[in-house]
C-alpha positions in Angstrom: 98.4 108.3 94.5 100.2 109.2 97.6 102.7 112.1 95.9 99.6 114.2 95.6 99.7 115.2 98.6 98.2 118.8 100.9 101.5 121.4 101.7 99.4 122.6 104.8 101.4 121.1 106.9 101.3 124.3 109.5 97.5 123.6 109.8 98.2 120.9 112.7 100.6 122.8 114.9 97.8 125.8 114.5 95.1 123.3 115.8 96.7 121.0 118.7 98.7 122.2 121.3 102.1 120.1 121.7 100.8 117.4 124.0 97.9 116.3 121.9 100.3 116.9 119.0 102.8 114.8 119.8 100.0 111.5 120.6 98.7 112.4 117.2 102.2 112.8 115.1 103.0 108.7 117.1 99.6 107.0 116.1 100.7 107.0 112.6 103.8 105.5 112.4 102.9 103.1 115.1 100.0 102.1 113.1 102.1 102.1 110.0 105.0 99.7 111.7 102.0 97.5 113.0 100.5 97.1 109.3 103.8 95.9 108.1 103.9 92.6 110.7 100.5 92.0 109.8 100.7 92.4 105.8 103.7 89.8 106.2 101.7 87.4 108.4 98.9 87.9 105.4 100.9 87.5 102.7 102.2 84.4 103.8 98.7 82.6 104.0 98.1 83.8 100.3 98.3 81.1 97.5 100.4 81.8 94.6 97.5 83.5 92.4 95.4 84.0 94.9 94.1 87.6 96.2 92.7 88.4 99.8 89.2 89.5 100.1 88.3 89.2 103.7 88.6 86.9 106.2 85.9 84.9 108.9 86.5 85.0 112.2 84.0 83.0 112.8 85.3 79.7 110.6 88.9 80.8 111.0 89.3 81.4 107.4 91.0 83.5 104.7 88.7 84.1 101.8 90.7 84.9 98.4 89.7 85.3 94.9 91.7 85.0 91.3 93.3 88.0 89.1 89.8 89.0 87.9 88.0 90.3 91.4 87.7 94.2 91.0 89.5 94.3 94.3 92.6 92.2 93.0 95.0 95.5 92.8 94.6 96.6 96.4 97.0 93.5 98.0 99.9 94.4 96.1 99.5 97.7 96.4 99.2 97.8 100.0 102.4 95.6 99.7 104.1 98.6 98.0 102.7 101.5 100.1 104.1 99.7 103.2 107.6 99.4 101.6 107.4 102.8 100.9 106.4 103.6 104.3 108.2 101.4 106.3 111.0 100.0 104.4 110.3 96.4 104.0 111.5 94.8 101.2 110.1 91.4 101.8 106.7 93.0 101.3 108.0 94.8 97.9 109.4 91.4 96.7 106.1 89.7 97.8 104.2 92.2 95.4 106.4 92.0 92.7 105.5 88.4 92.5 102.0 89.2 92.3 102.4 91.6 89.7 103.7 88.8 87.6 100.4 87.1 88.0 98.0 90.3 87.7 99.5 91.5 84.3 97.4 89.3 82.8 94.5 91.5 83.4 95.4 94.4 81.0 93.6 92.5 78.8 90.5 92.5 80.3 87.2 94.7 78.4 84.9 92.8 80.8 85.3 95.2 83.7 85.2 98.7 84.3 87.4 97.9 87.4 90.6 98.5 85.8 91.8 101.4 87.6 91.1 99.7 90.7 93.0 96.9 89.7 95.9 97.8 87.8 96.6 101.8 88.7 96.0 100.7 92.5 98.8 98.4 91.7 101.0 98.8 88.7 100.4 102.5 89.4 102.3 102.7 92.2 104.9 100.3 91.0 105.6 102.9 88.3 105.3 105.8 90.2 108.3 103.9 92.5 109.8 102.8 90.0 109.4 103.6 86.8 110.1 100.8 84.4 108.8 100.3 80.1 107.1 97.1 81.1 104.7 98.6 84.0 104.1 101.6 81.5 103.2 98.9 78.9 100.6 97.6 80.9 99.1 100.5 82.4 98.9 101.6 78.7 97.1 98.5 77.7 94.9 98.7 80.6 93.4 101.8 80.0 93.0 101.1 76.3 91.0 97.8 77.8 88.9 100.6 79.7 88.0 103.0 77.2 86.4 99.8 75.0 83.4 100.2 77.5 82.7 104.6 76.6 79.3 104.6 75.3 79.5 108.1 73.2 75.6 108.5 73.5 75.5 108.5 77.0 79.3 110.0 77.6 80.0 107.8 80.5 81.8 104.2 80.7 79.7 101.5 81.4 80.0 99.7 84.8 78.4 96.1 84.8 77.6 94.2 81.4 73.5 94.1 83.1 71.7 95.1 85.9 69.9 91.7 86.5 67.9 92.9 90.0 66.2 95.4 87.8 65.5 93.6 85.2 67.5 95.6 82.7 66.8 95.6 79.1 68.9 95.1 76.3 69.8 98.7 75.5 70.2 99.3 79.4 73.7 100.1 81.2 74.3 100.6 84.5 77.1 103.1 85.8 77.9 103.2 89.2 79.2 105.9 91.2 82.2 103.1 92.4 83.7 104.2 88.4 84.8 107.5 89.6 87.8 105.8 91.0 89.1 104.5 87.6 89.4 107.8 86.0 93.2 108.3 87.2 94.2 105.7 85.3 93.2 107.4 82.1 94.8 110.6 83.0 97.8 108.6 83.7 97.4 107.1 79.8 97.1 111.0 78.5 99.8 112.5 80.1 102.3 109.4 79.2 101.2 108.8 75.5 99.9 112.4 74.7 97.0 111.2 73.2 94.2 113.0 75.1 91.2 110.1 74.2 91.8 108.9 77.5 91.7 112.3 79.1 88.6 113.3 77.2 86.6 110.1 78.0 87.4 110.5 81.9 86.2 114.2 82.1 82.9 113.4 79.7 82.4 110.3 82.4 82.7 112.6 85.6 80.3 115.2 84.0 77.6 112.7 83.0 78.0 111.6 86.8 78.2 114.5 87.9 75.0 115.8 86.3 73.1 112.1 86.7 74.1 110.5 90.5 74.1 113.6 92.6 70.9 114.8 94.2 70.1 118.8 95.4 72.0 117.9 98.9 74.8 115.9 97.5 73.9 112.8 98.5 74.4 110.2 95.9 73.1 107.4 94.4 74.5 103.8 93.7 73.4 103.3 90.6 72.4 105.4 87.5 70.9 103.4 84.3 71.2 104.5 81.1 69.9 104.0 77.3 72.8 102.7 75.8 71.5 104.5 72.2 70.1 107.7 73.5 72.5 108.4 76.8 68.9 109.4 78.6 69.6 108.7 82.3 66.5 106.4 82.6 66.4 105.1 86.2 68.3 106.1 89.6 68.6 103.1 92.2 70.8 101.5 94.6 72.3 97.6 94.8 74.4 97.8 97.8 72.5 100.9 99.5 69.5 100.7 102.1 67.2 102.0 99.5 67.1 103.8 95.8 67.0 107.2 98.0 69.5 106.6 100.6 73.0 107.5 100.5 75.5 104.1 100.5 78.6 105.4 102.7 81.6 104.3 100.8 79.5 105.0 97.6 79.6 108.9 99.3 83.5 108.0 99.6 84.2 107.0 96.0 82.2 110.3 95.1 84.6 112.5 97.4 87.7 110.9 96.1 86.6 110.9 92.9 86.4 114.3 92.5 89.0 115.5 94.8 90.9 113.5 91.6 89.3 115.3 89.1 90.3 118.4 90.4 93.8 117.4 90.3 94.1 116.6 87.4 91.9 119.8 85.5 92.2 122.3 87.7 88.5 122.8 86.8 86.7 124.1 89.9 84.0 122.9 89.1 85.5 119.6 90.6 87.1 121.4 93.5 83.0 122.7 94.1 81.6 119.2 93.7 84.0 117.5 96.0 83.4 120.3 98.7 79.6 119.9 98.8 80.3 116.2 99.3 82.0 116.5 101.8 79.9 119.0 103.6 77.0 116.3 102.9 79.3 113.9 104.9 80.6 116.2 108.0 77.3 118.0 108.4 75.2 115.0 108.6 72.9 114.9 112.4 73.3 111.8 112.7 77.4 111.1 111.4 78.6 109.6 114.6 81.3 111.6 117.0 84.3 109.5 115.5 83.4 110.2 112.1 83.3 106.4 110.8 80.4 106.3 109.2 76.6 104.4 108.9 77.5 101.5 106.2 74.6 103.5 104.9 73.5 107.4 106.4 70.2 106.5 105.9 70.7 102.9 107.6 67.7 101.2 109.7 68.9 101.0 113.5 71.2 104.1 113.5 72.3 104.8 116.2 72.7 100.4 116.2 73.4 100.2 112.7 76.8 98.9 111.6 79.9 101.0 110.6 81.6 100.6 107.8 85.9 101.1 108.1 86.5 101.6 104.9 84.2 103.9 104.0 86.0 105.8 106.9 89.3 105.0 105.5 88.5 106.6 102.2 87.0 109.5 103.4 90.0 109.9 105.5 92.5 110.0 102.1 90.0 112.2 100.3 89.7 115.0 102.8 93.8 114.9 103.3 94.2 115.6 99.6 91.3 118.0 99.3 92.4 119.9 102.2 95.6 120.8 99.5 93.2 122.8 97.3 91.4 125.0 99.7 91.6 128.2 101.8 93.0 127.5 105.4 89.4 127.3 107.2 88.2 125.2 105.1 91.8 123.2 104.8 91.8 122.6 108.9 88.3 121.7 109.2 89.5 119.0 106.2 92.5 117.6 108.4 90.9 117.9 111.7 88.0 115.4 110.0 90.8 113.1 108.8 92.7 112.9 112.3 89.2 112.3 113.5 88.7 109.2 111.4 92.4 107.6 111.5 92.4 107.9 115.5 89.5 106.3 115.8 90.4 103.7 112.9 93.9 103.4 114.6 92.5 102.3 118.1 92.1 98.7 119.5 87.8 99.0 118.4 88.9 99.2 114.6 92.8 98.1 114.2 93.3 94.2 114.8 95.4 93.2 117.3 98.4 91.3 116.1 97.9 87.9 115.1 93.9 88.3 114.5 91.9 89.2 111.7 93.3 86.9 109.0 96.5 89.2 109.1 94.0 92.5 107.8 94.4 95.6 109.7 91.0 97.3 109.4 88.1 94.9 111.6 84.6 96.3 110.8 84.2 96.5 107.1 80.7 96.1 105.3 80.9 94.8 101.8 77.4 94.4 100.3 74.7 94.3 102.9 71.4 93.9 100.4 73.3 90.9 99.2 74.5 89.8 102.7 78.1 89.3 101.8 81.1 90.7 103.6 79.2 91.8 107.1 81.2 93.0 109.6 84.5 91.9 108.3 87.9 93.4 107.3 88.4 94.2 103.5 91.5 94.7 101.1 90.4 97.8 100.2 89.8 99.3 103.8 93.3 98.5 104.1 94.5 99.9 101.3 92.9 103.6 101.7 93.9 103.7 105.4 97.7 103.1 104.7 97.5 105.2 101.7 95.4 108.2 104.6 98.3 107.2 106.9 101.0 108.1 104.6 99.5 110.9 103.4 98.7 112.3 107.2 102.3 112.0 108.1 102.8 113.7 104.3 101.6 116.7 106.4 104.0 116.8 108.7 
């Protein structure tokens, strides 16, 4: 959420001189007031109930799904993070309206996407404004969550099978993607006082911790476990090059993911595990000059292989907010990487011109290359984790 933010705002001034400072302190609020024309371009293609994935340049078309995609809560949040931003009502009132359609999703036990869905969105609407009927559902959400805990194996449960894999019955995939959904049940803890929620988020992020990391930091997609023993039984990838590659934004969702945990324990055993991923990420050979990554970092064809922007974009929040629970070396080499990312991700290669790109800001995205969907195209959530890097980059300041 965007009010944890780094205090090292000093670090910039220390590292640019004014020139360079001054082009850097503009980019984001240009790019900020830019995203606020294109979100209401967007948001007036978008059905009542209907929630923007991507969109193909190709057949000129806006692809959408219902309530129950796991990316559902990035729209209106993105919505709200540009009000915030930029002042733009219209965009608030816009994602208010979508809120009223979302709600229903407190509900769901099918997904372990909640916190995606419904912190990403009704999180922010209560942090902005907090109200009994966004606590209500943020409650019931993370109660819908913590019906997927598996005690033996201390971790929630991501998908219901693992079909390419031919799972068993007793088999449960977790994927590194369910470190993002933890906030939400920190949120529940510290608003009820009932520290279940708490308890099942930290036991998740130590099985992970434990089970998807390899000795360089690297991660894996996918980790199965034996639903009645909690043995980690297999270590593969769906939406990685290969079972012993490292999926970019997988790397991303690990970063943040831990960069959260640490905020909320003050364990530093977090603050360590985010820090080694993201010496993984910055130390790589082959991480290109701009620092938007390989949609894999083991990808076939790099240097030719395909970027992926929102792995970029989330690597860019991550590092902001870790940079707020370092030492000052460490801290500027953190903030120097994220000015690094959003420049590039800011210029004309990577931010859409107005009036292109289905109304998205972020061109560039990879989705699921195994599965050959989403290639090369712009994605909710890229958009949601550069604004949210944005704000938090002029947070610095």
């Amino acid at each position: 959420m965007i009010k944890h933010l780094s205090k090292t705002a000093l670090l910039l001034i220390a590292l640019a001189g004014c020139k360079s400072r001054d082009e850097v302190s503009k980019q984001p609020e240009d790019a900020l007031k830019a995203a606020v024309k294109h979100y209401e371009y967007l948001a007036a293609q978008v059905e009542p109930g209907k929630y923007p994935k991507t969109y193909h340049a190709n057949k000129k078309q806006l692809e959408t799904s219902g309530s129950d995609w796991w990316c559902s809560g990035f729209f209106p949040g993105t919505l709200l993070y540009l009000d915030e931003a930029q002042n733009a009502p219209h965009l608030k009132e816009k994602a208010l309206a979508v809120l009223e359609d979302l709600k229903r999703e407190q509900y769901n036990k099918t997904t372990h996407d909640l916190g995606f869905m419904m912190y990403c969105s009704f999180g922010n609407a209560e942090r902005l404004n907090p109200k009994k009927e966004y606590e209500d559902v943020l409650m019931q959400s993370a109660k819908s969550l913590i019906t997927r805990y598996k005690p033996a194996a201390k971790c929630i449960q991501s998908w219901d099978s693992a079909p390419w894999n031919n799972a068993g019955p007793d088999e449960m995939p977790v994927i590194i993607d369910n470190m993002m959904n933890l906030e939400l049940l920190f949120w529940a803890s510290k608003f009820s006082g009932d520290s279940t929620y708490k308890s099942i988020a930290i036991n998740h992020a130590n099985t992970t911790m434990l089970n998807h990391f390899r000795p360089d930091y690297s991660t894996y997609h996918v980790v199965i476990y034996n639903k009645n023993t909690g043995k980690a039984t297999k270590r593969i990838t769906a939406q990685g090059t290969a079972d012993n590659s490292s999926w970019a934004r997988g790397q991303a969702w690990g970063l943040y993911g831990y960069t959260v945990m640490y905020r909320e324990t003050k364990d530093d055993k977090y603050l360590q595990q985010a820090n080694h991923i993201a010496n993984y990420i910055l130390t790589l050979p082959t991480m290109p000059k701009n620092l938007i990554p390989y949609w894999d970092y083991q990808a076939p064809g790099i240097p030719n292989a395909l970027h992926d922007s929102s792995a970029g974009a989330i690597t860019a929040s991550a590092l902001i907010e870790l940079s707020g629970y370092v030492d000052k070396e460490l801290s500027a080499k953190y903030v120097n990487a994220a000015k690094t990312i959003l420049t590039a991700l800011s210029s004309p290669e990577y931010f859409a011109e107005q009036g292109t790109n289905g109304g998205f800001l972020l061109k560039h995205g990879v989705g699921n290359m195994p599965n050959k969907t989403e290639i090369d195209v712009p994605l909710s959530y890229g958009d949601y984790y550069f604004v949210e890097a944005l704000m938090r980059y002029q947070k610095l300041k």
